[in-house]
MARNU-563834 format. One line per 5 residues: number of its first residue (from 1); their letters; for each residue x, z, y of N, C-alpha, C, O. Coordinates in pm, 1 decimal. Atoms other than C-alpha are relative to their C-alpha. Layout:
% MARNU-563834
NUM = A = X Z Y X Z Y X Z Y X Z Y; ... $
***
This chain:
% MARNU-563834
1 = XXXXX = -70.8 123.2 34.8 -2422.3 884.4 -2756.0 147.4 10.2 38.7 226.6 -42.0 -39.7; -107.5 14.2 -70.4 -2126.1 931.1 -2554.2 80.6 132.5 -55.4 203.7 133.7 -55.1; -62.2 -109.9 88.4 -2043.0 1259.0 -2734.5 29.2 -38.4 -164.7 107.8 24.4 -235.7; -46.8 49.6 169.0 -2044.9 1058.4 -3110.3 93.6 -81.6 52.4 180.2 -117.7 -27.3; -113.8 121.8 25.8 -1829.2 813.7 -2968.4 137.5 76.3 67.2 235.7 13.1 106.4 $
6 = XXXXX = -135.2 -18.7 -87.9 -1567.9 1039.5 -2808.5 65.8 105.0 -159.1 181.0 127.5 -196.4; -76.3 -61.3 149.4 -1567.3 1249.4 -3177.7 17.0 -101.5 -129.0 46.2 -53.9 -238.7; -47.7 110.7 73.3 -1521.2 902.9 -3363.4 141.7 3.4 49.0 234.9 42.1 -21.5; -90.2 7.3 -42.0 -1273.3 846.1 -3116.4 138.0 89.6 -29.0 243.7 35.6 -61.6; -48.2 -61.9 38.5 -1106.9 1183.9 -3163.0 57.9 -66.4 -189.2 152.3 -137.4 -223.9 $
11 = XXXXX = 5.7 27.0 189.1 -1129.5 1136.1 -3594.0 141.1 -108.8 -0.4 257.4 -90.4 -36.3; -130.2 82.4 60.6 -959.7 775.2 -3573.2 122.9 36.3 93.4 223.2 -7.7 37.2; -143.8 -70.1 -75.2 -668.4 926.6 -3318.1 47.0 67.6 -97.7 156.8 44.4 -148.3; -88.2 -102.8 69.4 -631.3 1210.5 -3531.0 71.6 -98.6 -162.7 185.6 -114.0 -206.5; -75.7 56.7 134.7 -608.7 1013.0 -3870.1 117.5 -141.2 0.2 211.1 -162.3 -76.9 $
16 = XXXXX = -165.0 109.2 -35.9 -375.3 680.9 -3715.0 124.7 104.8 61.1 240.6 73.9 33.2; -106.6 -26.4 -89.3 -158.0 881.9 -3517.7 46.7 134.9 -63.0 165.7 142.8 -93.6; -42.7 -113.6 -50.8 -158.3 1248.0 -3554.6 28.7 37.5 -123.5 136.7 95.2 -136.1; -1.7 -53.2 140.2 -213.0 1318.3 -3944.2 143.6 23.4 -70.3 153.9 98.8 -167.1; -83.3 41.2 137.0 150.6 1214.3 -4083.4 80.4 133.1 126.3 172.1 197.1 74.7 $
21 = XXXXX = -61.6 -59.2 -45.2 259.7 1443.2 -3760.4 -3.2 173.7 -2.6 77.8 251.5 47.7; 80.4 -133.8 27.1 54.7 1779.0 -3866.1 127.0 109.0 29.8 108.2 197.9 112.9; -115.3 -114.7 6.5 429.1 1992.2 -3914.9 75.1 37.5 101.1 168.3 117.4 91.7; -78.4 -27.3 -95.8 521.8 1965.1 -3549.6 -91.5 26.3 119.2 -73.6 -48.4 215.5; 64.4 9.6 -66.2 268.6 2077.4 -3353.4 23.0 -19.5 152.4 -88.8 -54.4 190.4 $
26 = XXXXX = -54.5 36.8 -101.2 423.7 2023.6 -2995.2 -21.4 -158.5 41.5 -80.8 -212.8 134.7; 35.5 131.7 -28.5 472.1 1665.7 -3081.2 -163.4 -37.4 -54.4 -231.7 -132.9 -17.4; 132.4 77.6 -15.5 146.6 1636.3 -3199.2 -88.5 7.3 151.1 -138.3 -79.7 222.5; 69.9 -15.5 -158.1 -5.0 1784.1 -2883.0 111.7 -144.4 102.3 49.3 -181.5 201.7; -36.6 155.0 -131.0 218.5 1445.9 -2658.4 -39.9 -108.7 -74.6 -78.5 -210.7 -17.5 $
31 = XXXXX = 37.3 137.7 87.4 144.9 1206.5 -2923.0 -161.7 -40.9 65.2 -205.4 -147.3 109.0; 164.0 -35.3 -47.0 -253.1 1356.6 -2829.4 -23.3 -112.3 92.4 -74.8 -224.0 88.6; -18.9 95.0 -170.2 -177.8 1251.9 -2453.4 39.7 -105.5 -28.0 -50.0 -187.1 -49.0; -9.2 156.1 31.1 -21.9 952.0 -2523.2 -96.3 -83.3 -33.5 -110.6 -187.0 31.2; 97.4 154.4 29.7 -303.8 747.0 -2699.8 -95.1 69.5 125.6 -97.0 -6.4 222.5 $
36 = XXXXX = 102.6 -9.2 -96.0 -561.9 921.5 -2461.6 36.9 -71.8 118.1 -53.2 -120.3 186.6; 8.4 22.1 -181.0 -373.7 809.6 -2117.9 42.2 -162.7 -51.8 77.9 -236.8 39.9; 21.8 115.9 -7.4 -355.1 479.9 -2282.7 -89.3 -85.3 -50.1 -80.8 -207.9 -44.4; 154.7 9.7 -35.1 -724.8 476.4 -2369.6 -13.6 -59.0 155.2 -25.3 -172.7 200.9; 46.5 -44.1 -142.4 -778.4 579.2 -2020.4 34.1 -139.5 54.8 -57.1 -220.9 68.7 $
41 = XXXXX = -41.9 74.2 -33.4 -572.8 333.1 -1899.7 -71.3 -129.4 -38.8 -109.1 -202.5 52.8; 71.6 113.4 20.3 -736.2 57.2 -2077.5 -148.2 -25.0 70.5 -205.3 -121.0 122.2; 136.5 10.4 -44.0 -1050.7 156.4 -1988.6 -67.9 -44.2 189.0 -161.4 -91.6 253.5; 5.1 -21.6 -184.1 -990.3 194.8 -1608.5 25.8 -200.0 46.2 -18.8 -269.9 137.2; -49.3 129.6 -101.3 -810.7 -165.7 -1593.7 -171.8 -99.5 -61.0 -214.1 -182.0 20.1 $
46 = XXXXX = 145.8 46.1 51.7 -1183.9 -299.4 -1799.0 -54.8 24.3 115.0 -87.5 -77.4 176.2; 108.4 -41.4 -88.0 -1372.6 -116.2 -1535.5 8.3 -78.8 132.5 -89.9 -119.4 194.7; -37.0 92.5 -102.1 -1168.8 -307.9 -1257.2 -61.7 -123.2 21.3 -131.8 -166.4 112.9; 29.9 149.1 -5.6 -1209.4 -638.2 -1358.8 -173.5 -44.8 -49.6 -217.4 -158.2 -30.4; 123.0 15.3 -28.9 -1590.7 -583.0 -1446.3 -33.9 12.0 109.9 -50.0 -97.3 164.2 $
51 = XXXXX = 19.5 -25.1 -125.4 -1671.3 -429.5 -1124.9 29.4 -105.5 109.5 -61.1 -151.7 179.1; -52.9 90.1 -84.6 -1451.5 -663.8 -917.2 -142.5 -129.5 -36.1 -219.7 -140.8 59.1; 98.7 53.0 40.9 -1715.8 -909.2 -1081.1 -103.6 25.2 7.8 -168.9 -67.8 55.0; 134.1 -36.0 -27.2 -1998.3 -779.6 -1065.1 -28.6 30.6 162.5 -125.6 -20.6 218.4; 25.4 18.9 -163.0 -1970.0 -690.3 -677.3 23.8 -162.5 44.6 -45.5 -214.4 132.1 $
56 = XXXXX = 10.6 151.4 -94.0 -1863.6 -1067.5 -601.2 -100.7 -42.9 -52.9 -121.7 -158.3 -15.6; 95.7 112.8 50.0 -2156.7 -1174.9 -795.8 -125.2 29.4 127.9 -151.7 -41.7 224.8; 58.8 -62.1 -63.4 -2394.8 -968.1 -641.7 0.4 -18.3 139.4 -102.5 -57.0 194.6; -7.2 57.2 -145.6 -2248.1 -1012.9 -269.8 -37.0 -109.3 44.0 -105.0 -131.9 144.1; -65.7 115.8 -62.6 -2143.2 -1360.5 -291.3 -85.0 -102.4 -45.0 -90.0 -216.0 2.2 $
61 = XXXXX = 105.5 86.9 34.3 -2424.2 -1489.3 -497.3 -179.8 67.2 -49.8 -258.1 -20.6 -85.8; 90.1 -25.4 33.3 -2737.8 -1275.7 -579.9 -67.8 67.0 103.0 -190.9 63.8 100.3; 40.3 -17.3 -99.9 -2787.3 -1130.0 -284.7 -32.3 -133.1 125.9 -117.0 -100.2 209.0; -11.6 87.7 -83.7 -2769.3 -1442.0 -63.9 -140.6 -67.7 -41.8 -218.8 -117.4 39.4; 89.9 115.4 14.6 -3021.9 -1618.3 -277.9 -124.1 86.8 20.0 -230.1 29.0 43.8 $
66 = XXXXX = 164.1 -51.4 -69.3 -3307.3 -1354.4 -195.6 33.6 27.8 122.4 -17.5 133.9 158.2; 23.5 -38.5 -149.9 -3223.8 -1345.0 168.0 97.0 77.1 74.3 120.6 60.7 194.0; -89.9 -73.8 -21.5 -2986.0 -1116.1 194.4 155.9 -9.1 -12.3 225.9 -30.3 -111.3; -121.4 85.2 -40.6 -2668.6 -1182.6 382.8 117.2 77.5 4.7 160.4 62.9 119.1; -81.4 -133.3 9.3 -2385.1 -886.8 306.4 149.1 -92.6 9.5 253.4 -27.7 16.1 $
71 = XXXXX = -143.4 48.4 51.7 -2086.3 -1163.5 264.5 109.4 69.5 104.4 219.5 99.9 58.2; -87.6 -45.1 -35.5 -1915.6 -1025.8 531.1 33.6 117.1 -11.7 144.8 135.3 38.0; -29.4 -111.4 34.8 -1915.0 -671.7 424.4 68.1 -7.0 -150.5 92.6 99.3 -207.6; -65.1 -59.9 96.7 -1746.8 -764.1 103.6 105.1 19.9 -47.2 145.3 53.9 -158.5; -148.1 -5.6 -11.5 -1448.2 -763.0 164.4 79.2 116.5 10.2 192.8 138.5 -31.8 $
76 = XXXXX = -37.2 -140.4 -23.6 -1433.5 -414.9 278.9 -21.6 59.2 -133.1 68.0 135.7 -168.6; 22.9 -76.5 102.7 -1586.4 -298.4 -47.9 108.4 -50.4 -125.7 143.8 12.0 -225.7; -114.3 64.0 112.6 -1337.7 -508.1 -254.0 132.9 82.4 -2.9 206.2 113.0 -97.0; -142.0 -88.9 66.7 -1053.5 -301.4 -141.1 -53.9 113.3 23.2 28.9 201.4 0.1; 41.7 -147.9 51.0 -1249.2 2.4 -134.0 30.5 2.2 -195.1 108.5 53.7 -275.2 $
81 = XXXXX = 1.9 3.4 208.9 -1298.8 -59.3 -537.4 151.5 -36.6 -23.8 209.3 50.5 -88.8; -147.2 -18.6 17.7 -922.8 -182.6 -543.0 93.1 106.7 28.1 201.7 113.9 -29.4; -70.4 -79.5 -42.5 -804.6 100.7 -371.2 -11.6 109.1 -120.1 78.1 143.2 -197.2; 61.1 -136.2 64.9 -1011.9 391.5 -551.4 84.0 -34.1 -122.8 188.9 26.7 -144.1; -9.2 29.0 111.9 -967.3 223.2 -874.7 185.9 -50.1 -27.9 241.0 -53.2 -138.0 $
86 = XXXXX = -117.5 48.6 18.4 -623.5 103.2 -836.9 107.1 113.0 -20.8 195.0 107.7 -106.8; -0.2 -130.0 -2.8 -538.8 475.3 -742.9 65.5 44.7 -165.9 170.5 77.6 -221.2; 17.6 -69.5 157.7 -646.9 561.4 -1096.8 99.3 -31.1 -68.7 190.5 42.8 -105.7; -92.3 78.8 60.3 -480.4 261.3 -1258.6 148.8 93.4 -26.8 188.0 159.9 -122.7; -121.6 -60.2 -36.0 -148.4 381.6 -1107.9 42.5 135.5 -91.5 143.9 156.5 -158.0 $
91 = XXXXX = -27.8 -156.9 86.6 -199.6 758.7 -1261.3 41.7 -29.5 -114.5 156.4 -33.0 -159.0; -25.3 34.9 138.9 -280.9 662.2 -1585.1 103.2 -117.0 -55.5 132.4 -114.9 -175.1; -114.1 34.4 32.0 -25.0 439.4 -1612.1 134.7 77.3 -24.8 209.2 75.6 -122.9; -125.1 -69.4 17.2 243.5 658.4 -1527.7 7.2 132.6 -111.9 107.3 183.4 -162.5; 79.4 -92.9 74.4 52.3 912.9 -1729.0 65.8 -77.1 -141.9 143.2 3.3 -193.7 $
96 = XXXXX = -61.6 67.0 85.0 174.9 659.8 -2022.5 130.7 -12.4 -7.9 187.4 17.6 -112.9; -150.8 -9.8 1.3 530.1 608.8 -1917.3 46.0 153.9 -6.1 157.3 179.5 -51.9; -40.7 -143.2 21.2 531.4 1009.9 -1898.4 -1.7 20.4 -150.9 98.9 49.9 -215.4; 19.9 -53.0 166.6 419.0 1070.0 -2254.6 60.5 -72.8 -63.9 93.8 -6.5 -162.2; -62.2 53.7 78.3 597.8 800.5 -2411.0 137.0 15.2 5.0 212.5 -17.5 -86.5 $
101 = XXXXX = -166.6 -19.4 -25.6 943.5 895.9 -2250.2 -15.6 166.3 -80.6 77.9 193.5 -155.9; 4.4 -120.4 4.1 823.6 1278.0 -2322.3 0.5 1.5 -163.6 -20.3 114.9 -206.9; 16.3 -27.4 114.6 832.3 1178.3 -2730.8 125.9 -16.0 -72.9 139.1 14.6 -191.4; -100.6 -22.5 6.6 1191.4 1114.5 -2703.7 82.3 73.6 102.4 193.1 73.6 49.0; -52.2 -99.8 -67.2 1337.9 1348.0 -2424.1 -50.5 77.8 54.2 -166.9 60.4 18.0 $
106 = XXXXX = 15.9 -146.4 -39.1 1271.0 1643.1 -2272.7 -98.6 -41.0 137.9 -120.3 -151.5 187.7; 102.7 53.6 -110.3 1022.9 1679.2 -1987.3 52.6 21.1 136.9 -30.5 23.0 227.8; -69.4 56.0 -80.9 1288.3 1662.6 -1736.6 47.0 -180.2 54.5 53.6 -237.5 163.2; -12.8 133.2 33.2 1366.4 1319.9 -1823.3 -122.8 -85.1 47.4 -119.1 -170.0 136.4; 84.1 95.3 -5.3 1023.0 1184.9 -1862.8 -87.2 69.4 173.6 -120.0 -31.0 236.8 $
111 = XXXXX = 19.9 -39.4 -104.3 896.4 1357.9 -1545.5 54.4 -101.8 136.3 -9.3 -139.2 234.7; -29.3 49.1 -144.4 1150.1 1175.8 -1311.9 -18.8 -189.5 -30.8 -40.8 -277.7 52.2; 103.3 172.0 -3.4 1047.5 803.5 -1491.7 -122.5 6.4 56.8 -163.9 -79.7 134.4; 122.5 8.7 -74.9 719.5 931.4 -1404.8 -25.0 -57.1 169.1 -94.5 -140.3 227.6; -6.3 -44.4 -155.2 773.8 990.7 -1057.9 55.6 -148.1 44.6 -17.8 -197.1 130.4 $
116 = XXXXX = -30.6 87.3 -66.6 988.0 658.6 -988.4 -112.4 -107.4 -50.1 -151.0 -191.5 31.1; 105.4 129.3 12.0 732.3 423.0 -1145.5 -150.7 48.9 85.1 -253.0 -18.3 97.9; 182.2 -73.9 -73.0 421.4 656.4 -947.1 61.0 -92.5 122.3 -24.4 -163.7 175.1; 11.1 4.4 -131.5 661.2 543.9 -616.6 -17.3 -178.2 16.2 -80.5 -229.2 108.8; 31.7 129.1 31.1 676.8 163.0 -732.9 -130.1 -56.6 -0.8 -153.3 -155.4 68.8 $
121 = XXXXX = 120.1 34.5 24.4 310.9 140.5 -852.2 -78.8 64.9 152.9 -179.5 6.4 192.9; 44.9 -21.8 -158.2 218.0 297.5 -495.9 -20.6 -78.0 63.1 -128.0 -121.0 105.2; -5.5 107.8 -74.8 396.9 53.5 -326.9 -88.6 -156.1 -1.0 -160.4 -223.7 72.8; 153.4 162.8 36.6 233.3 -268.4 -542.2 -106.5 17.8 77.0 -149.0 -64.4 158.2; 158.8 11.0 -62.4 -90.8 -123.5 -432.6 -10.3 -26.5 152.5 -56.1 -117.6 221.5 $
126 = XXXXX = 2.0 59.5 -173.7 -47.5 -103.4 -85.6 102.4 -121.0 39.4 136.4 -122.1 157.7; -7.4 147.9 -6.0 107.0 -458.2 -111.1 -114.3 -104.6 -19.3 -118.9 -210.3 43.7; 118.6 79.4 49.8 -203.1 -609.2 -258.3 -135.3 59.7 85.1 -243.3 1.2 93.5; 109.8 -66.3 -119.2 -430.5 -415.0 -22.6 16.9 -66.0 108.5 -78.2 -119.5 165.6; 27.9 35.9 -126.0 -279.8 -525.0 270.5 -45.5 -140.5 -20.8 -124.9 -179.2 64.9 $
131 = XXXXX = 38.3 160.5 -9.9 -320.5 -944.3 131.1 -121.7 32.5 -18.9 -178.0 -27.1 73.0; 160.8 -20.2 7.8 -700.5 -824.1 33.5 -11.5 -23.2 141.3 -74.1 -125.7 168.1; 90.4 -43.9 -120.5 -758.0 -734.2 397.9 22.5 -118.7 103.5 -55.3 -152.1 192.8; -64.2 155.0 -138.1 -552.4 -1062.5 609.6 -95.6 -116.7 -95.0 -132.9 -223.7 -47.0; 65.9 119.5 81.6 -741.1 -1259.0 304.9 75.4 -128.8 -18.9 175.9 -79.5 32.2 $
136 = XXXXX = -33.0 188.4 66.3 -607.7 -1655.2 200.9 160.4 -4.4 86.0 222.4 101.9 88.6; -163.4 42.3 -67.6 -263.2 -1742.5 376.9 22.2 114.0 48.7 108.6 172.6 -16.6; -45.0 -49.9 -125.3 -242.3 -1509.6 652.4 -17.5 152.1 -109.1 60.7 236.2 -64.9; -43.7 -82.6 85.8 -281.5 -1227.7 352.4 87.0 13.2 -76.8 137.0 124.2 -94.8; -131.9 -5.8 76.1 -12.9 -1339.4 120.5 66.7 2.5 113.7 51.3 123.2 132.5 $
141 = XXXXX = -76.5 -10.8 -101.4 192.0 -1360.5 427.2 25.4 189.7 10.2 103.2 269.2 -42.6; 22.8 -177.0 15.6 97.9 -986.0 505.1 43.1 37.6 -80.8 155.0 88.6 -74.0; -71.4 -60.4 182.6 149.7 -895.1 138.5 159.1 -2.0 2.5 237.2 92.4 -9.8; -130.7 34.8 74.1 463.8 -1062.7 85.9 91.8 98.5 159.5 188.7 167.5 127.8; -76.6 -30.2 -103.4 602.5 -936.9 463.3 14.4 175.3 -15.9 120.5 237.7 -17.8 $
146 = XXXXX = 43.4 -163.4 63.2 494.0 -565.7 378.3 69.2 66.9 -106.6 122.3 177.8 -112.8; -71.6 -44.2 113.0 616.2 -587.1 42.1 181.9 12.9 8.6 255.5 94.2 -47.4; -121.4 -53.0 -32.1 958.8 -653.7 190.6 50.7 109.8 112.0 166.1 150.6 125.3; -52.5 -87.0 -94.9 938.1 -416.9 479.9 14.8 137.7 -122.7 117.6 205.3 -121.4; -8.4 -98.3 74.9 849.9 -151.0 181.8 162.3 27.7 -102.2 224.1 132.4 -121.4 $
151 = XXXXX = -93.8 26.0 84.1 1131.9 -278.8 -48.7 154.3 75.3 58.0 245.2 145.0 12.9; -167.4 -62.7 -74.8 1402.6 -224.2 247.2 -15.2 156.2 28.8 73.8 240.5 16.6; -15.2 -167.3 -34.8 1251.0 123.0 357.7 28.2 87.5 -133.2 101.7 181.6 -103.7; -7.7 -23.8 92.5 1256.6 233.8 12.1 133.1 -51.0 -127.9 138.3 -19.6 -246.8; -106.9 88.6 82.7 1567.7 29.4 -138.2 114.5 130.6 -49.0 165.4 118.1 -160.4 $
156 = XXXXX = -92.7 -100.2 14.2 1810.0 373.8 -122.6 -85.3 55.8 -65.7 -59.6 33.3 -184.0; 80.2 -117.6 45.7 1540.1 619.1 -222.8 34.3 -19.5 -190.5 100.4 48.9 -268.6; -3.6 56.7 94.6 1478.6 389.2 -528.8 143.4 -0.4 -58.6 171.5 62.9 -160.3; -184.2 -19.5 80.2 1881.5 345.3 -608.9 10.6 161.9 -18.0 26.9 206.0 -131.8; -36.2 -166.4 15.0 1921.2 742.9 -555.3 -78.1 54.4 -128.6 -44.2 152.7 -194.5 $
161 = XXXXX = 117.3 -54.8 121.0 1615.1 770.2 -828.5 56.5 -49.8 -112.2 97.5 23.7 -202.0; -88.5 39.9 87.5 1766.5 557.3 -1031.7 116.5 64.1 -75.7 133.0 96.3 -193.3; -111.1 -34.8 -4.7 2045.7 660.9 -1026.2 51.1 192.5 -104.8 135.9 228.9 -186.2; 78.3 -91.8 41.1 1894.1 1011.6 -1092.0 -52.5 31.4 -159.0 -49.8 131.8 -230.1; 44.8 34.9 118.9 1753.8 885.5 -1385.8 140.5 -41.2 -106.8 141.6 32.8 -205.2 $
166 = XXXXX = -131.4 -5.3 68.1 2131.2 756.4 -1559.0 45.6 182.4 -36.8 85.4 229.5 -143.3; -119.7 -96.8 -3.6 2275.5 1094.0 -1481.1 -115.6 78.3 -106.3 -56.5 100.7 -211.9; 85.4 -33.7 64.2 1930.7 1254.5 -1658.7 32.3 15.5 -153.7 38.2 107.3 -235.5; 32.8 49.6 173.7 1953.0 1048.2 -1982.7 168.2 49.8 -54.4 203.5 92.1 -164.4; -137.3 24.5 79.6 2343.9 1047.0 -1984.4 39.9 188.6 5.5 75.4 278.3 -71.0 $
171 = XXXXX = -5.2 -229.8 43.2 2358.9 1446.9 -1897.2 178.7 15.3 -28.7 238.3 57.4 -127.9; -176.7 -49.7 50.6 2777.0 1447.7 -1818.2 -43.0 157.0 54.9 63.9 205.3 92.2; -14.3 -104.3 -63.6 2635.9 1813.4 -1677.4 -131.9 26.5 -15.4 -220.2 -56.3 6.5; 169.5 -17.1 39.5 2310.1 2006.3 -1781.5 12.9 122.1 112.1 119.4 145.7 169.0; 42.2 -122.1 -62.7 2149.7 2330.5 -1580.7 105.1 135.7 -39.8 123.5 166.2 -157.6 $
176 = XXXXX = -106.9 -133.1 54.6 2410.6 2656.2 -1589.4 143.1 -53.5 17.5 223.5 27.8 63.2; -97.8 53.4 69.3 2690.9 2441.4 -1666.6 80.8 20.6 170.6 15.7 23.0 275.0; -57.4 -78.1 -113.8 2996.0 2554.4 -1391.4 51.3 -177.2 17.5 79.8 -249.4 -77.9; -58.0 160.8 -48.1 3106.5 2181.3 -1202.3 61.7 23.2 124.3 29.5 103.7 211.8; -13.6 55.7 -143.9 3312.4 2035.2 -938.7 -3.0 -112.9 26.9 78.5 -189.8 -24.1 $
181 = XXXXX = 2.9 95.2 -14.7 3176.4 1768.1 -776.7 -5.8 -67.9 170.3 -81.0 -31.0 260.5; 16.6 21.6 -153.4 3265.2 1563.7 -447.6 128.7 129.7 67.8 141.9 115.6 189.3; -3.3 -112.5 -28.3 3467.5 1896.8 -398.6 -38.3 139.7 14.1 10.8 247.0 49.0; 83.7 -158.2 -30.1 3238.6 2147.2 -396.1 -9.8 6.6 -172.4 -4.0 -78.5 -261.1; -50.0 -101.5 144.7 3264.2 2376.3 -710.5 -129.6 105.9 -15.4 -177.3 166.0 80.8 $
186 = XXXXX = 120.0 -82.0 2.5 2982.0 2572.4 -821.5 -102.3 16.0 -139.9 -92.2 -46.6 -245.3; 124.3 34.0 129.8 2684.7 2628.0 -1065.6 -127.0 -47.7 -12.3 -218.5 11.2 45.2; 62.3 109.4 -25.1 2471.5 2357.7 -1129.2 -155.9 83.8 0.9 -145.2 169.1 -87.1; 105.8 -83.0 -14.4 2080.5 2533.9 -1055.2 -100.0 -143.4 -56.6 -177.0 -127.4 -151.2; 137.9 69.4 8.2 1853.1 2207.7 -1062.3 106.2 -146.1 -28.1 222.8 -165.6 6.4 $
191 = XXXXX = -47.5 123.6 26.3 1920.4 1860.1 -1185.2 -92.7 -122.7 34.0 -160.5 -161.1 -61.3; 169.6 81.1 -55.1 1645.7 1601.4 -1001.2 10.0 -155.8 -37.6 68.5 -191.9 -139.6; 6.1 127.3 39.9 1610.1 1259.8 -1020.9 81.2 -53.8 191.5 128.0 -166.3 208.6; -26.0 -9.6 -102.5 1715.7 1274.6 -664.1 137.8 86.4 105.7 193.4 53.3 210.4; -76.3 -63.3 -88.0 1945.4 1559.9 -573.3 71.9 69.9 -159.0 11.8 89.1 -264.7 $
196 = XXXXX = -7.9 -108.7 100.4 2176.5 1766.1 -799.6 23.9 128.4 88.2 80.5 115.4 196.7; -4.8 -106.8 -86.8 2160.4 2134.1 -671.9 136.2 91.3 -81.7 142.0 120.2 -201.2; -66.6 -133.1 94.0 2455.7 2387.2 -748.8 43.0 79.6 101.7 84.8 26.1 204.3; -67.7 -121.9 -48.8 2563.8 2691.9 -607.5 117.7 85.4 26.0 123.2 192.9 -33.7; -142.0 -32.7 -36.6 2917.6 2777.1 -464.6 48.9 171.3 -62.9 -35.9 256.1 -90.6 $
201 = XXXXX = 10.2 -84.0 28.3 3088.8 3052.7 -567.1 -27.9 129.8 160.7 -72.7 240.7 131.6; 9.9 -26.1 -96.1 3071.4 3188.2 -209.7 -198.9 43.3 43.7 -231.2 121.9 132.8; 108.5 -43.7 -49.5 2654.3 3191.5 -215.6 -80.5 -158.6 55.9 -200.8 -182.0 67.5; 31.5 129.9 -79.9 2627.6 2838.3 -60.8 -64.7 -47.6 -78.1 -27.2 -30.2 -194.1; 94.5 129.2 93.3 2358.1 2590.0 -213.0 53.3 -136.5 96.0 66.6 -165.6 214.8 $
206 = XXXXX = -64.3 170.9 -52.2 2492.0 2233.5 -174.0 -81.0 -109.4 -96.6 -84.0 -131.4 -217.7; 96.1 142.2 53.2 2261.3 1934.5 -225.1 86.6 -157.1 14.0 134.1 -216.9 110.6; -103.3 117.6 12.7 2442.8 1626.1 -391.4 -76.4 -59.4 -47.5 -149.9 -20.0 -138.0; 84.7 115.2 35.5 2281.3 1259.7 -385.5 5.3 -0.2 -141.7 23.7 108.5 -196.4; 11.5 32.0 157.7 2263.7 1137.6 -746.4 72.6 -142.7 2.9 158.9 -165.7 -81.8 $
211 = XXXXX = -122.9 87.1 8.1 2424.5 808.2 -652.1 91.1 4.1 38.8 161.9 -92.5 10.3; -121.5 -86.4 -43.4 2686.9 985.2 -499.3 59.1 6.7 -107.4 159.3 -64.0 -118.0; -16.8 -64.1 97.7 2723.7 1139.5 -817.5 57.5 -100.0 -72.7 174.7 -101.2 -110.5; -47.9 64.7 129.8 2729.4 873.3 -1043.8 127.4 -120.5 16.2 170.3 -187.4 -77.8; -121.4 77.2 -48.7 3017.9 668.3 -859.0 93.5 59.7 32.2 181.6 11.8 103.7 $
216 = XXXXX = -111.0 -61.5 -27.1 3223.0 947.9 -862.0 66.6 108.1 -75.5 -18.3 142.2 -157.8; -27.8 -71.5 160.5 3396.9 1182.3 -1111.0 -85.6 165.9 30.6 -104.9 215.4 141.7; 37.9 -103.4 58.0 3251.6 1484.4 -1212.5 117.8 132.2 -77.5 165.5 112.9 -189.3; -78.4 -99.0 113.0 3473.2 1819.1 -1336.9 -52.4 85.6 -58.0 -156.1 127.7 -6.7; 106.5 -121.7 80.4 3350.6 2076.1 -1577.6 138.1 109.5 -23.8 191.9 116.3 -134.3 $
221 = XXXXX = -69.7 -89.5 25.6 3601.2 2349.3 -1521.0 -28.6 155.8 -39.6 -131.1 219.5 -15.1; 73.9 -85.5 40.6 3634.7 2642.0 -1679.6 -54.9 103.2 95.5 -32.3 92.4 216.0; 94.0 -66.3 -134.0 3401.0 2930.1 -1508.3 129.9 111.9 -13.4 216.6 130.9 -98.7; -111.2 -88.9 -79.5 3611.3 3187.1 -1326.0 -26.9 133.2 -58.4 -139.8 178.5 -40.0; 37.8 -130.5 56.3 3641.0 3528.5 -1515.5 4.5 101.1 139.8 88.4 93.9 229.5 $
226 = XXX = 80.9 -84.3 -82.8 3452.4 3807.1 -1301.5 113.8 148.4 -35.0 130.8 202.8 -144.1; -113.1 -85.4 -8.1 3726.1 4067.2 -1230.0 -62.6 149.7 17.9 -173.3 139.1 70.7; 62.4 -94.6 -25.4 3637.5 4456.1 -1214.9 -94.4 58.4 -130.3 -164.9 158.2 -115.6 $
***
C-alpha cells in the first residue's frame, strides 16, 4: 500500500512539476527536493497536531476513566513529542527554504538562508519547550524571559548572518577575486554567511566579520604582476 502511494505520488510530482522541466536536468533534480521536503514537511506538522491529540486524549481522558492515573506524566511526554517532532519540523523546513532559494542561486546562497533560519527555528523551539515545562503563567513567563535572554545572546551572531547573507546575494566580491578590505589586501578564499576569508599577499589568512564588511568600502584592485 504504502509503495502504490509513494509511486502515485512520484507520477503526479513528476507530471505537475518536473515534465515542462525535462531539458535541465540539475534543476529538475532541486525542483525533485523541493516538493518532497515540502511533502515532508506537511506531513510531519499533520503528525504533530494528531499525536499532540491523541496523547492528551488518551492521558487526560481515556486513561483516567478505566482507572488509570498517568496525568502527571504527561507533560513530560508532551515535550518529549514536541521536542523529537519539532526537531524534524525545523529540518524540513529549512530543507524548503534551502531548495527554494537553491532554484534561483547558487548553493552558496541558499546554504547560508538555510543555516540562519535552522539557528532561528532552534531558538523558537527551545522557547516553546521551556513554556511547555513551567506550564500556564509561570511558562509564558519562562518562554517569553528565555526567548529574550536568547534574542540578546544571539542578536550579533544573527546581524553578522545577515549581514552575510546581503553581501552573498549582492556579491560586490566573489571567491579568487584580489580585494582590499578594512586594510588588509589579499585573495578572497571563502565567502560565509559569517566571515569573509582572504589571504595576504605575505601568507597571512585574515578573518573579516560580514557586518564589518558591509558598512565599509570594499576595493577590487588590480592583482599584483608576479615578477621573475
Amino acid at each position: 500500500m504504502q509503495n502504490s502511494l509513494s509511486y502515485y505520488l512520484n507520477i503526479t510530482v513528476f507530471i505537475i512539476f518536473l515534465l515542462p522541466l525535462q531539458s535541465n536536468p540539475e534543476t529538475v533534480k532541486i525542483r525533485t527536493s523541493y516538493v518532497k521536503s515540502i511533502v515532508k514537511l506537511i506531513i510531519l506538522i499533520a503528525m504533530m497536531f494528531i499525536l499532540s491529540a491523541l496523547f492528551a486524549y488518551v492521558f487526560l481522558a481515556y486513561l483516567p476513566s478505566v482507572g488509570i492515573r498517568l496525568q502527571p506524566y504527561y507533560g513530560y511526554v508532551n515535550v518529549a513529542l514536541t521536542l523529537i517532532l519539532g526537531m524534524l519540523i525545523v529540518f524540513a523546513f529549512t530543507d524548503v527554504i534551502y531548495y527554494s532559494m537553491r532554484l534561483r542561486y547558487a548553493h552558496d546562497i541558499a546554504r547560508a538562508f538555510h543555516n540562519v533560519f535552522m539557528m532561528i527555528g532552534i531558538g523558537a523551539l527551545i522557547t516553546i519547550i521551556a513554556g511547555e515545562v513551567g506550564g500556564g503563567l509561570a511558562g509564558v513567563s519562562v518562554g517569553g524571559f528565555l526567548g529574550i535572554v536568547i534574542g540578546f545572546g544571539t542578536q550579533q551572531v544573527l546581524g553578522q548572518a545577515i549581514a552575510g547573507l546581503f553581501l552573498l546575494i549582492a556579491r560586490p566580491y566573489k571567491i579568487n577575486d584580489y580585494v582590499t578590505i578594512l586594510g588588509d589586501t589579499g585573495n578572497v578564499n571563502d565567502v560565509g554567511i559569517l566571515f569573509t576569508e582572504i589571504t595576504k599577499d605575505d601568507g597571512t589568512k585574515v578573518l573579516i566579520p560580514s557586518n564589518i564588511i558591509l558598512s565599509n568600502k570594499v576595493y577590487l584592485p588590480p592583482r599584483p604582476q608576479k615578477t621573475g
